[in-house]
C-alpha positions in Angstrom: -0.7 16.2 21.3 -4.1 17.2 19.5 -4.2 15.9 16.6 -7.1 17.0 14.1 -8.3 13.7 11.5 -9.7 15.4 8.1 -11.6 12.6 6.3 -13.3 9.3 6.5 -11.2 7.4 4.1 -9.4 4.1 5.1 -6.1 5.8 6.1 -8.2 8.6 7.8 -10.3 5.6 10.0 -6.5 3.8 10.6 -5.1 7.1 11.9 -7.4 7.8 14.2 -7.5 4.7 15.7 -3.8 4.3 15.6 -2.8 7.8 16.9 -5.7 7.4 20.0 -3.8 4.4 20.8 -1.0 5.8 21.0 -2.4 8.7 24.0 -2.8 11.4 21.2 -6.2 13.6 21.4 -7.7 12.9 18.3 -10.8 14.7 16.4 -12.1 12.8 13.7 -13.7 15.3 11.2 -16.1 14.2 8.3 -18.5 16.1 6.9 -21.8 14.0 7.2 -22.2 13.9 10.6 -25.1 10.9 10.1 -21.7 8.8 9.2 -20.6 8.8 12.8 -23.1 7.1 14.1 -21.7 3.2 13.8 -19.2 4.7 15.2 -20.9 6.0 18.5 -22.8 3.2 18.7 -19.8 0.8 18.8 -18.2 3.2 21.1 -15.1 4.0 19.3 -13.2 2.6 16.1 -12.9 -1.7 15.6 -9.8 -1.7 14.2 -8.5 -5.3 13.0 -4.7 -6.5 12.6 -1.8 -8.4 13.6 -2.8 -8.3 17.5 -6.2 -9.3 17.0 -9.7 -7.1 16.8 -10.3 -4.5 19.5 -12.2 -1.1 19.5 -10.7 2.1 20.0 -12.3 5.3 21.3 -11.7 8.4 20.1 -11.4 11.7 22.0 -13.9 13.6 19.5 -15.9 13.4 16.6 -17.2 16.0 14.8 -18.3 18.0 11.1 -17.5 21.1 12.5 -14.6 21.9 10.6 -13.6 24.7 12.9 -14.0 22.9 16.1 -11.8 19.8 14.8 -9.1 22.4 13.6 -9.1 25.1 16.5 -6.3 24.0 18.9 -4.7 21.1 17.5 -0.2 20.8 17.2 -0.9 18.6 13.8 -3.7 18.7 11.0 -3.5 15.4 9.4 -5.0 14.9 6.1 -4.9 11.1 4.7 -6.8 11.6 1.7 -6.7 12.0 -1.9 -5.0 14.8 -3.6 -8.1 15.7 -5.8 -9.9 16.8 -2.4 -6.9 19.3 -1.1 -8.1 22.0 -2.9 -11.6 22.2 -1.4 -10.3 21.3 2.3 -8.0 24.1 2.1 -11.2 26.3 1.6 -12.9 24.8 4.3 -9.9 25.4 7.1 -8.6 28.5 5.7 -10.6 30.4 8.0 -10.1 28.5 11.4 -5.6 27.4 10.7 -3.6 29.2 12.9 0.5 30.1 13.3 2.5 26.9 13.9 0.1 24.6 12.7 1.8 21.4 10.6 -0.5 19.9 7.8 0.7 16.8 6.8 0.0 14.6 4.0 0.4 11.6 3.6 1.5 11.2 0.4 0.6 14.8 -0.8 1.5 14.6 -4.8 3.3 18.2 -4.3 0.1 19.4 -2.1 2.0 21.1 0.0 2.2 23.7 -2.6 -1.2 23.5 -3.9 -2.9 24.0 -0.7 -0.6 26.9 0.7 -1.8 29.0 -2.4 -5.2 27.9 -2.1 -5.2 28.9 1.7 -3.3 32.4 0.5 -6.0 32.8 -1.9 -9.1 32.0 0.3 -7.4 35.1 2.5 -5.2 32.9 5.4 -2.3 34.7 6.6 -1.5 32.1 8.9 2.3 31.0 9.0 1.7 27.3 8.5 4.1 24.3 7.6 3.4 21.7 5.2 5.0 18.4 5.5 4.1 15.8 2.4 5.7 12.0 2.6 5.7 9.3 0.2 2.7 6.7 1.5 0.3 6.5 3.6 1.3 5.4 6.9 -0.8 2.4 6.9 -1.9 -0.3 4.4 -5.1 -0.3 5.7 -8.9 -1.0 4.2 -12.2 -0.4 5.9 -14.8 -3.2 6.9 -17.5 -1.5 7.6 -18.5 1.8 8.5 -17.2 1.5 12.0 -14.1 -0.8 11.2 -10.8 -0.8 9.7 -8.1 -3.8 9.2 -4.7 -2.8 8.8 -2.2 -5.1 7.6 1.1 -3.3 7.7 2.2 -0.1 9.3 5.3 1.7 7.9 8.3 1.6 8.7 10.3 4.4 7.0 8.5 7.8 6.0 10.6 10.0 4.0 8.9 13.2 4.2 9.7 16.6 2.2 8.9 19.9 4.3 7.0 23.5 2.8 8.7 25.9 3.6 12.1 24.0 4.1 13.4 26.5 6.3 11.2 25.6 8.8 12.0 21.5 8.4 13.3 21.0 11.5 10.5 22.8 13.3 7.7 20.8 11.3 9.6 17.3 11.7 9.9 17.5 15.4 5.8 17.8 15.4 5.1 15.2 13.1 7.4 12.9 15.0 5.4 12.7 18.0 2.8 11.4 16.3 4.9 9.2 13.4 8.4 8.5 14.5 9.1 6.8 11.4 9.5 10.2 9.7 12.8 10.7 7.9 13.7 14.0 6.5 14.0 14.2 2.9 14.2 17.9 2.0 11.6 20.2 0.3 8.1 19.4 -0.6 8.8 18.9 -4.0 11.5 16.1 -2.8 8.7 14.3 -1.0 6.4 14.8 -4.0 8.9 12.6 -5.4 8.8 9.7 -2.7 5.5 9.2 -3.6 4.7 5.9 -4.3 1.1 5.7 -5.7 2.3 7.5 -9.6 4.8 4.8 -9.9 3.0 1.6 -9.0 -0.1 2.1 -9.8 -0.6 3.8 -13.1 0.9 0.1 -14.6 -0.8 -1.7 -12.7 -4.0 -0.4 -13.6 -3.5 0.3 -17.1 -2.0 -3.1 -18.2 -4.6 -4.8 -16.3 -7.3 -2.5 -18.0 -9.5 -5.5 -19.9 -9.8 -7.7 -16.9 -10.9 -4.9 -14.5 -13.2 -4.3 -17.1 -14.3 -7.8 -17.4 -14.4 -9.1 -13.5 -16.5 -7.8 -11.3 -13.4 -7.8 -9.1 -9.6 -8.3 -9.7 -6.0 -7.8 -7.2 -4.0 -6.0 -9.2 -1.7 -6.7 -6.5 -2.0 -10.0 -7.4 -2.8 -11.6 -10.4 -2.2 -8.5 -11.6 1.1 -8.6 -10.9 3.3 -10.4 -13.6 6.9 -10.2 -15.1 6.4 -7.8 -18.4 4.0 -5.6 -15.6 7.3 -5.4 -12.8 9.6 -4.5 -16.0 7.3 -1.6 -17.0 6.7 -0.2 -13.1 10.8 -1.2 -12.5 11.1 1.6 -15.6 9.1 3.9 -14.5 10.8 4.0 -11.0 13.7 4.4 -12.9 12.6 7.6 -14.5 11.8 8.8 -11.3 14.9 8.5 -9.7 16.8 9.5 -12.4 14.2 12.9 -12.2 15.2 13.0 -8.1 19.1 13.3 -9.2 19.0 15.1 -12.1 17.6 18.0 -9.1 19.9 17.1 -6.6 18.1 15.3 -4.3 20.2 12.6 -2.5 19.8 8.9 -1.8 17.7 7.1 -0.5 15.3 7.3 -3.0 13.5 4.1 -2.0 13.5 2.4 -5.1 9.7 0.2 -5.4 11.7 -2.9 -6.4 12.6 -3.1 -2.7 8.8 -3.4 -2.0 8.7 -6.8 -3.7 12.2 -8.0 -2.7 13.0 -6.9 0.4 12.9 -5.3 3.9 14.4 -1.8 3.1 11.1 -0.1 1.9 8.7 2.4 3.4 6.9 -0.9 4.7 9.8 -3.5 5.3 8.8 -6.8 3.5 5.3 -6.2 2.8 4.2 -7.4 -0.6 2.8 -10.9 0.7 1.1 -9.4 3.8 -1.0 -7.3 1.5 -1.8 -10.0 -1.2 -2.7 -12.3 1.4 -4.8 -10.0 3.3 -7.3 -10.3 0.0 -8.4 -6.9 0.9 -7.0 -5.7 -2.2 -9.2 -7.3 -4.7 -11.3 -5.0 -5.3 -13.7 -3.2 -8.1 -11.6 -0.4 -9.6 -13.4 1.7 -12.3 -10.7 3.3 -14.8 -12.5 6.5 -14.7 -13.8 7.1 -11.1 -10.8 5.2 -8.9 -8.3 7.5 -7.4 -5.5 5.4 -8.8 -6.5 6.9 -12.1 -7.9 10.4 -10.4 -5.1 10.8 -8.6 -2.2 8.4 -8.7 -2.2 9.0 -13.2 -4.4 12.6 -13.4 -2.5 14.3 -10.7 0.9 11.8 -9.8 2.1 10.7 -13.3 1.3 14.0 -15.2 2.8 15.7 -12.7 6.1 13.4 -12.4 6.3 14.1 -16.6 6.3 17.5 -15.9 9.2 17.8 -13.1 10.9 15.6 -15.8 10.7 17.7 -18.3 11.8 20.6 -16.2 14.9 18.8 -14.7 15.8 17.7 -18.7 15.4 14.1 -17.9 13.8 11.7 -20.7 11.0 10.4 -19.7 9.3 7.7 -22.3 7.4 5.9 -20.1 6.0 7.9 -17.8 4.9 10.1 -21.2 3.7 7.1 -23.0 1.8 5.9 -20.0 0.2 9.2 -19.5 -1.1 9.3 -23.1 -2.6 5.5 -23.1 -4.5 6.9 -19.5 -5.3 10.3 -21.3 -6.8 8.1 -24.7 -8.8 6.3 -21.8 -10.2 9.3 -20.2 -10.3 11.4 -23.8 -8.6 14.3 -22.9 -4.6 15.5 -22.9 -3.3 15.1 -19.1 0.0 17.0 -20.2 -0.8 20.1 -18.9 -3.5 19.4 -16.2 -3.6 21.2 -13.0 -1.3 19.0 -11.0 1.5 19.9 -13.0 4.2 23.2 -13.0 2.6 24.4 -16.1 -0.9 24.3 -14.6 0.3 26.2 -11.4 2.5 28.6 -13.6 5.7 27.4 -12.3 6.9 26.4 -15.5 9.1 29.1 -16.9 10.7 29.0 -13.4 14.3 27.1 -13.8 14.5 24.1 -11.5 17.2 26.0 -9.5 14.2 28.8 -8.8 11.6 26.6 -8.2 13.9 24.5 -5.1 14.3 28.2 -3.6 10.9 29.4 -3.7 10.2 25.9 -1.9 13.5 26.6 0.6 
């Protein structure tokens, strides 16, 4: 299958190389085509994990837009939610019928980039598939080299429009197989992981990522009273999913520190050890705040308050990240109010997603 990679991000280097692997036709697509050239001069991606290091070539490379879009089963778009709006733009002109974006996770994108393509004048009938991770914990080395230290093992993924699930699905399983169907878009908006773990982590860890030049939030990080506040947060959320119907599973994030049964099986310790994760995070320029509180968190408040479901911390973590960034992030543009879905009831909304 051709598969077209939009990015140059760490999940967009690991699913390149991956999906080549696997025999897929790949076009990796950034737009500064000077960054390519470790790449062609190492004659493909290194990729590092579990088997060992190898490189990995890739069919095409490109930052023609048009050329990595023209042709390909499955556009694949493993980046941050803040940059959907301005990719939609840029492929509004070259997506045709049948076409599956997927994003991985997508923070309700699905939505947010099929107006933005309506509105840059796309008629194309498209499908949108969001899921609720990336499909790798990965981190790049270098700019021709990526480690991966966990792939996943369960994707629940939400599908725009949902009359077409079965259709989308069956594309994106031939590239990820661990794809499980989860409903509508704004289901898989709900999967996502990113506005439940790391809003706490960051914010309760706020002084010493202010103070070290480098912390793991993953790590040290990662104490009792910091668990109890993500473990209630997660609650909220799955209290949100019922409250709109959506079934079980709702992969709860307590299984990602006790056991095999989430998106990654038992992965916690693989990713502390890895040490890839201690990193500089700056609480106002790191997509964990950008996207994962600005976009994620406001926008989990904002379902909640549409479904009728109290949500204390999710609100009260959304104002100590708004007193941080000095401004209100209640009604921001990654929530239903900000898209003018808000005087829809919740029982509209899930059919204007069907």
């Amino acid at each position: 299958m051709k598969i077209a990679v939009l990015g140059g991000g760490h999940g967009c280097y690991a699913a390149a190389a991956d999906l080549s692997e696997q025999g897929h036709e790949v076009c990796l697509w950034r737009r500064n085509a000077a960054e390519f050239q470790a790449i062609r001069d190492q004659g493909g991606i290194g990729v590092l994990d579990m088997r060992g290091r190898r490189t990995v070539p890739l069919a095409e490379f490109t930052d023609d837009i048009g050329q990595a879009v023209r042709g390909a089963q499955l556009l694949l778009m493993p980046l941050p939610a803040t940059t959907q709006v301005e990719l939609a733009r840029r492929i509004a002109p070259h997506v045709r019928d049948g076409q599956v974006i997927f994003l991985p996770p997508g923070t309700f994108g699905s939505w947010v980039m099929a107006q933005e393509l309506a509105r840059a004048g796309s008629t194309a009938r498209l499908m949108f598939a969001e899921t609720g991770t990336l499909p790798w914990l990965a981190r790049k080395r270098g700019p021709a080299e990526v480690a991966i230290t966990i792939r996943a093992v369960r994707l629940p993924t939400g599908v725009f429009p949902l009359a077409r699930a079965d259709e989308a699905l069956a594309i994106v399983r031939q590239a990820f197989p661990a794809v499980q169907a989860c409903g509508d878009a704004l289901s898989g908006a709900l999967m996502n992981a990113g506005p439940i773990i790391h809003p706490p982590l960051i914010l309760m860890n706020a002084a010493p990522l202010e103070h070290f030049p480098r912390w793991d939030i993953h790590n040290e990080g990662t104490q009792p009273s910091v668990r109890a506040v993500t473990s209630a947060l997660d609650a909220e959320r799955i209290a949100v999913r019922e409250a709109l119907g959506y079934g079980a599973p709702h992969f709860p994030l307590a299984d990602h520190y006790t056991s095999d049964r989430w998106m990654y099986g038992d992965a916690h310790q693989r990713l502390v050890d890895s040490g890839d994760w201690r990193e500089h995070i700056d609480l106002h320029s790191h997509r964990y705040m950008t996207e994962d509180v600005v976009f994620g968190l406001a926008l989990l408040a904002s379902i909640a308050r549409k479904a009728g479901v109290d949500a204390p911390v999710a609100q009260g973590l959304l104002a100590i990240a708004g007193a941080i960034l000095g401004r209100d992030l209640r009604a921001g543009e990654r929530t239903l109010e900000g898209w003018d879905l808000g005087p829809l009831s919740a029982a509209q909304l899930q059919a204007r997603l069907q």
